[in-house]
C-alpha positions in Angstrom: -13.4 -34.8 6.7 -10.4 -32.7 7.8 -7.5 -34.4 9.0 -5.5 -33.3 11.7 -1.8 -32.4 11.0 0.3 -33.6 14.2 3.4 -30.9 15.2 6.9 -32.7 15.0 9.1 -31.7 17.8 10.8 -29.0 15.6 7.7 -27.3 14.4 6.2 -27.2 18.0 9.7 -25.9 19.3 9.3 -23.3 16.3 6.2 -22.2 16.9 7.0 -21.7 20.7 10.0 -20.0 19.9 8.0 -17.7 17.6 4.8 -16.8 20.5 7.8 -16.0 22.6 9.7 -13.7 20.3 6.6 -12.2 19.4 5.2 -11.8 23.2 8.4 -10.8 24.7 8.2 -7.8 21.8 5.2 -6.7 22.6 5.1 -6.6 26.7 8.8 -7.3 27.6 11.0 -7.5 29.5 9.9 -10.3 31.1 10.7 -12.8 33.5 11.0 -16.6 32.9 7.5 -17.4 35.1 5.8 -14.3 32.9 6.5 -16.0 29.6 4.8 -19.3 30.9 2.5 -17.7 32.2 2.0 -15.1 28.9 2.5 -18.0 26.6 0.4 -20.8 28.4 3.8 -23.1 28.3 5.1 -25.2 31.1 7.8 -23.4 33.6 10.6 -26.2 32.2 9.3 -25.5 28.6 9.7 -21.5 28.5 13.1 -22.1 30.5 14.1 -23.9 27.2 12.8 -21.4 25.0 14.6 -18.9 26.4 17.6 -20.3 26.6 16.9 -21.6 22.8 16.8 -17.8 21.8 19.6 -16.6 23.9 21.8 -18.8 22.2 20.5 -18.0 18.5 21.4 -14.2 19.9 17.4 -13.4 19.5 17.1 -12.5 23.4 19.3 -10.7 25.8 19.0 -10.7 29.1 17.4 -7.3 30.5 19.0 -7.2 34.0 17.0 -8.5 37.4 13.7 -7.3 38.7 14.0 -5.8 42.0 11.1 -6.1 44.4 9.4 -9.3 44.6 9.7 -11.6 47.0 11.6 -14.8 46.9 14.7 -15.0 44.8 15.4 -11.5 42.0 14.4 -12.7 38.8 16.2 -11.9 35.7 14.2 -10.1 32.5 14.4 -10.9 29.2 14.0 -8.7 25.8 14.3 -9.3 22.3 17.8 -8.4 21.0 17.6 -4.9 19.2 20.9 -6.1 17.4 18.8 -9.1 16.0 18.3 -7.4 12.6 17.0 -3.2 11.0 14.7 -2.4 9.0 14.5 0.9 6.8 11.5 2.7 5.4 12.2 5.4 2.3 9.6 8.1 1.0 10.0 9.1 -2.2 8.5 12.6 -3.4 9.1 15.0 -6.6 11.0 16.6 -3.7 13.0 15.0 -1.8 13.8 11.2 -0.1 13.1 10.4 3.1 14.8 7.7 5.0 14.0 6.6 8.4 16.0 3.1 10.0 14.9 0.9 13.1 16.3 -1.6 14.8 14.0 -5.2 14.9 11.9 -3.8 18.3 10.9 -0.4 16.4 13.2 1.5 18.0 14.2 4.3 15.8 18.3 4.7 15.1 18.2 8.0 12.9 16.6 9.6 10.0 17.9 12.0 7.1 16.4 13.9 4.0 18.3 13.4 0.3 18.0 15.2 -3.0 15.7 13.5 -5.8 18.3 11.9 -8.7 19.2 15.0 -11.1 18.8 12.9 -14.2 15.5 10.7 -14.8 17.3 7.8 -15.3 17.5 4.5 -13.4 21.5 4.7 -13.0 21.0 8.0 -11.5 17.4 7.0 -9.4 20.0 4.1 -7.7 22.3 6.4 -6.8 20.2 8.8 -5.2 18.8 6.3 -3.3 22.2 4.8 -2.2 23.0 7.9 -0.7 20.3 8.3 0.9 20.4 4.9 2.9 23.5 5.6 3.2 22.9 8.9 5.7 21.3 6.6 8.1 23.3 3.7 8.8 22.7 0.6 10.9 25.4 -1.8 12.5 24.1 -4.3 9.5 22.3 -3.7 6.5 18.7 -3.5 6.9 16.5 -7.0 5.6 13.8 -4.9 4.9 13.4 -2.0 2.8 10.2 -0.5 2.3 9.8 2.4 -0.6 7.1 4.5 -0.8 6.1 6.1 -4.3 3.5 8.0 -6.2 2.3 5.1 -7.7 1.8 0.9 -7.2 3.6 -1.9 -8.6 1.2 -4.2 -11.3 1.9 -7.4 -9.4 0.8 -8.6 -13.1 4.1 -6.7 -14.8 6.4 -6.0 -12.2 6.2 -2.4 -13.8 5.2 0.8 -11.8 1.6 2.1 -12.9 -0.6 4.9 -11.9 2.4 7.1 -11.9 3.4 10.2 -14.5 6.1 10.0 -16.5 6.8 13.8 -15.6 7.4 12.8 -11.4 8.1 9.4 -11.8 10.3 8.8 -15.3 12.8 7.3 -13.6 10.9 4.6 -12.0 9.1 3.6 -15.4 11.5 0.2 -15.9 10.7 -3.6 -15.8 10.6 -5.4 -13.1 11.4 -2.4 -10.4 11.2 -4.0 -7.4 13.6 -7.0 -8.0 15.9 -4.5 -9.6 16.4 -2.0 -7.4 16.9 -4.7 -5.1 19.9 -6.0 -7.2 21.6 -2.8 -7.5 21.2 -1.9 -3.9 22.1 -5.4 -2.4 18.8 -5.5 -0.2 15.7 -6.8 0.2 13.3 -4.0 -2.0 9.4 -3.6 -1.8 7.9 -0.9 -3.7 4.6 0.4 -2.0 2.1 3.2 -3.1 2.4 5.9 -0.7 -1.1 6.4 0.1 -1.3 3.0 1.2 1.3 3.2 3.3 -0.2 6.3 4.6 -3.4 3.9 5.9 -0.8 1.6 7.3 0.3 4.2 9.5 -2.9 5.2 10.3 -4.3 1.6 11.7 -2.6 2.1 14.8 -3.6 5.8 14.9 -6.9 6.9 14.1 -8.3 3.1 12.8 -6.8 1.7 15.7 -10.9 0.2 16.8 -11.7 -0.2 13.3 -10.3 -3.2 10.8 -12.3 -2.1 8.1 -11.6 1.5 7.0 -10.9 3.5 3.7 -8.1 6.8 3.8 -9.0 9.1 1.4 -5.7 11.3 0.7 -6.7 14.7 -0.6 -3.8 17.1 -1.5 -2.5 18.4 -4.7 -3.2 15.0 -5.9 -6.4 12.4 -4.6 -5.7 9.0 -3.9 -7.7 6.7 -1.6 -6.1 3.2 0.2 -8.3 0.6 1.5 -8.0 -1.6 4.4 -9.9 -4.6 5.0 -10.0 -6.7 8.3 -7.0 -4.9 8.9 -5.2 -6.3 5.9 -4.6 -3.9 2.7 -6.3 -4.5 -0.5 -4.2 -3.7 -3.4 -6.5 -5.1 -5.8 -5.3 -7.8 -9.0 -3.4 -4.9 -11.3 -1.7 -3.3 -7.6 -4.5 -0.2 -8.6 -6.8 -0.4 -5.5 -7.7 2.9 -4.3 -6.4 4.5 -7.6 -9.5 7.3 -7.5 -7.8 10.6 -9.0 -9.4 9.3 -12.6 -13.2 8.1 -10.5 -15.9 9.6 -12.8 -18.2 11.9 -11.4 -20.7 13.9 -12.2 -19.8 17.6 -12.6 -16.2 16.5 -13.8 -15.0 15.9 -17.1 -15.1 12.5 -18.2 -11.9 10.8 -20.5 -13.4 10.4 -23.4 -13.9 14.6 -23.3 -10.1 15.0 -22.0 -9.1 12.8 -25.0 -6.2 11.1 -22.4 -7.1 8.2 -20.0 -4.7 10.4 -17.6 -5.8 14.1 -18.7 -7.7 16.6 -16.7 -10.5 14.7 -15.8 -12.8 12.7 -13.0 -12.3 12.9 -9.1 -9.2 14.7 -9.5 -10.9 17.6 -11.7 -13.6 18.0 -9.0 -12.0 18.2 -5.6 -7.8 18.4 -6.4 -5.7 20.5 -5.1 -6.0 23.4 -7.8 -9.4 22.7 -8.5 -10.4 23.4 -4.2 -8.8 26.8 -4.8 -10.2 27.6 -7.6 -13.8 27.1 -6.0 -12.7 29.2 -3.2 -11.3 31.4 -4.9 -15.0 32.1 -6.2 -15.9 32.4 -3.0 -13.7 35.0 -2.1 -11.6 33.2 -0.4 -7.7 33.9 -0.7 -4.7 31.6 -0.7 -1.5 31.1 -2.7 -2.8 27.4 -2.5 -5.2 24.7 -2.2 -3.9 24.4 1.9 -4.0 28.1 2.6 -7.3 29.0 1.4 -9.0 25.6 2.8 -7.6 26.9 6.3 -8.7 30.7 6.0 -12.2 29.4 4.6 -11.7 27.2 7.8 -11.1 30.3 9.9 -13.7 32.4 8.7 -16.5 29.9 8.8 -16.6 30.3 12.5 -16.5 34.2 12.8 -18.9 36.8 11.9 -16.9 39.1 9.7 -17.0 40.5 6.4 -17.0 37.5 4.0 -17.6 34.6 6.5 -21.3 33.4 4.7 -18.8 33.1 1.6 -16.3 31.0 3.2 -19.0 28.9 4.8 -20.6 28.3 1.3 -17.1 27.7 -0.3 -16.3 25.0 2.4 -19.6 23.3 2.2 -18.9 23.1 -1.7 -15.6 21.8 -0.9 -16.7 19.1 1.4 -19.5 18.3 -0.7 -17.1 17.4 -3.8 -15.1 15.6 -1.6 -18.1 13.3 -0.7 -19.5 12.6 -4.2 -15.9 10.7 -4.5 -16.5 9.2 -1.3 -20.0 8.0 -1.3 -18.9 5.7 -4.3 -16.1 4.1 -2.8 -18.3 3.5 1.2 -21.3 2.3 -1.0 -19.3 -0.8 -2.7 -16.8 -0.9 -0.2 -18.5 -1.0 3.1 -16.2 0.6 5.2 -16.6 1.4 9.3 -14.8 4.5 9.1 -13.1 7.0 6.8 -9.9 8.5 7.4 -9.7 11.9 6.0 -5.5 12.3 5.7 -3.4 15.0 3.5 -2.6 18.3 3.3 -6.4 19.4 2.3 -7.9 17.4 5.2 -5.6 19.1 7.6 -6.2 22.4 6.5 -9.8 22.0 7.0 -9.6 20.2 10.3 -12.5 19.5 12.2 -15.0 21.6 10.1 -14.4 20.2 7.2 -14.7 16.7 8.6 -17.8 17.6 10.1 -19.5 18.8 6.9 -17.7 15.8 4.5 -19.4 13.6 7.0 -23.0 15.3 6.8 -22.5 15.4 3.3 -22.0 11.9 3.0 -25.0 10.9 4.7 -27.1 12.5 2.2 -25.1 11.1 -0.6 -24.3 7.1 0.9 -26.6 5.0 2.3 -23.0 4.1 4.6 -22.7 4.6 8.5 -19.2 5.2 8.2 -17.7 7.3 10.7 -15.3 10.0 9.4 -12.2 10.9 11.3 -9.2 13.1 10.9 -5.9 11.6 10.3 -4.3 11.1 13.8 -0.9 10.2 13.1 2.1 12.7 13.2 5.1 13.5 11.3 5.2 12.0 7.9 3.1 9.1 7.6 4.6 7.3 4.4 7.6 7.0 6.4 6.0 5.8 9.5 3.8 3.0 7.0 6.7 2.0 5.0 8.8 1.7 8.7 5.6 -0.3 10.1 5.6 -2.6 6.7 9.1 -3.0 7.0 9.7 -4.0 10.6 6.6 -6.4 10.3 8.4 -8.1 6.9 11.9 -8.4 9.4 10.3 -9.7 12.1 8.4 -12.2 10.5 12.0 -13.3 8.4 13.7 -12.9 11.4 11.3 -15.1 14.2 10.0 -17.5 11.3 6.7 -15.9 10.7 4.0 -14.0 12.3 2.9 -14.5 15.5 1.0 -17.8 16.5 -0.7 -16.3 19.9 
């Protein structure tokens, strides 16, 4: 038998406190009577909560509501001032910052050069300017960085990453050691995962249960179930560059676990030009010929059975990958994200998705990323303002 654990006063204020930060975030301003109401609290109790939060500086008031009858009642909103949170996207390219303040509201965002030297002195650095382009009134109590690789929870070390983009990162213990040399709270998260976490209010926003595949130069997959992300024990969840396939080398014939082989041979960037290519299809890359194959498929000209055939064979070797992840994952839907996906657009999701019927035995729906801009940052930003808010209000919400 289960026994019953009885609130003290200070928990139950707590946990009022917290359904009113959280509410007021998510439909406020609102008056006093709307948080009872919202809340399901007495009038006299969500007067005290209020003025609870006002004092701990959590809650300002939003000026007076014009138009109802009776007395003008005053609004209340979260305090944007109440703490930041910053999101980074690290690339072979570039870093990518982007800073909020506690209600999501955006407060700037700036592009940084990659650390000259592949060394963690210099990978601090680079990253200290590049927070520093985008400053906050206070330093952010989140940072979320997003990488070409995931963190073994097991070893604190990065994995799934080359030593040729990521040397500098290839250290013990990364996350609690950037955070030391930085002076802020550090999470390290794959990029492709934060990707998916951008994309569950986007284009999984009716769907809990949903795998991104990201297909670009590089594959990677992220999987999100009941709206949580699985990282899996090693932080290698979604890890599918190196998924054995038929048709692809294997790694005992690459003679390197993280040679040319698997997924990656099949359906990577340079191996989708190649194929279309072959097809007669030109492009300086992987993107341009997936969009002229694209572009032909739906005209009559010279060449256009070709680029059908090409894109077919394309989608087709982007399903085998799939079909094995749907049939032991289960997912509701697919979301097709990266640079390949995009290029293809909506014929290529329509033929991955035909394909994938005849290879799964999965109903998954398959959808085209909907989010804009880049959506590492926009993941890391979510993960990071969710981390804040829940240090911040004393946890997630309780409504």
């Amino acid at each position: 038998m289960t026994e019953l654990v009885r609130g003290t006063p200070g928990l139950v204020r707590a946990v009022n406190d917290r359904a009113a930060l959280h509410l007021l975030l998510r439909q406020g301003p609102l008056t006093r009577p709307e948080v009872s109401r919202l809340t399901g609290l007495s009038k006299p109790t969500a007067s005290q909560v209020l003025a609870r939060l006002l004092d701990a500086g959590l809650v300002v008031g939003n000026g007076l509501r014009p138009g109802l009858p009776g007395r003008v009642p005053e609004t209340y909103r979260v305090n944007p001032a109440a703490a930041y949170a910053t999101a980074v996207d690290v690339t072979p390219e570039h870093i990518a910052v982007r800073t909020a303040d506690i209600t999501g509201a955006v407060l700037g965002e700036a592009e940084a050069p990659v650390p000259a030297r592949p060394d963690r002195e210099a990978l601090v650095e680079a990253l200290r300017t590049a927070l520093g382009l985008v400053r906050a009134p206070e330093p952010p109590r989140s940072v979320v960085i997003g990488v070409q690789g995931a963190v073994d929870p097991t070893t604190g070390r990065l994995g799934y990453a080359s030593e040729e983009d990521m040397a500098a990162w290839l250290f013990p213990d990364v996350e609690r050691t950037l955070g030391e040399a930085l002076g802020l709270p550090v999470r390290v998260e794959n990029d492709v995962n934060l990707a998916a976490v951008a994309e569950r209010d986007h284009a999984a926003a009716d769907c809990p249960d949903f795998v991104l595949l990201w297909a670009d130069e590089g594959l990677g997959a992220a999987l999100m179930i009941g709206g949580r992300l699985h990282r899996g024990h090693f932080g290698g969840a979604g890890e599918v560059g190196y998924l054995p396939l038929p048709g692809a080398p294997t790694a005992r014939e690459a003679g390197d676990r993280y040679g040319r082989h698997g997924y990656q041979e099949l359906a990577g960037g340079d191996a989708v030009r190649d194929l279309l290519h072959g097809h007669g299809v030109p492009g300086a890359d992987f993107a341009e010929a997936v969009a002229e194959a694209a572009r032909r498929a739906d005209t009559a000209e010279e060449g256009a059975e070709a680029a059908r055939a090409g894109l077919v064979a394309v989608a087709a070797r982007l399903a085998a990958g799939l079909a094995s992840i749907v049939t032991v994952v289960d997912p509701g839907l697919v979301v097709l994200a990266g640079r390949l996906c995009a290029a293809g657009g909506e014929p290529l999701r329509a033929l991955v998705e035909r394909e994938l019927r005849v290879l799964a035995h999965s109903r998954a729906r398959v959808r085209l990323s909907a989010v804009t801009g880049n959506p590492v940052l926009a993941g890391a930003l979510a993960l990071a303002l969710a981390e804040v808010r829940d240090r911040t209000f004393g946890g997630p919400s309780p409504l």
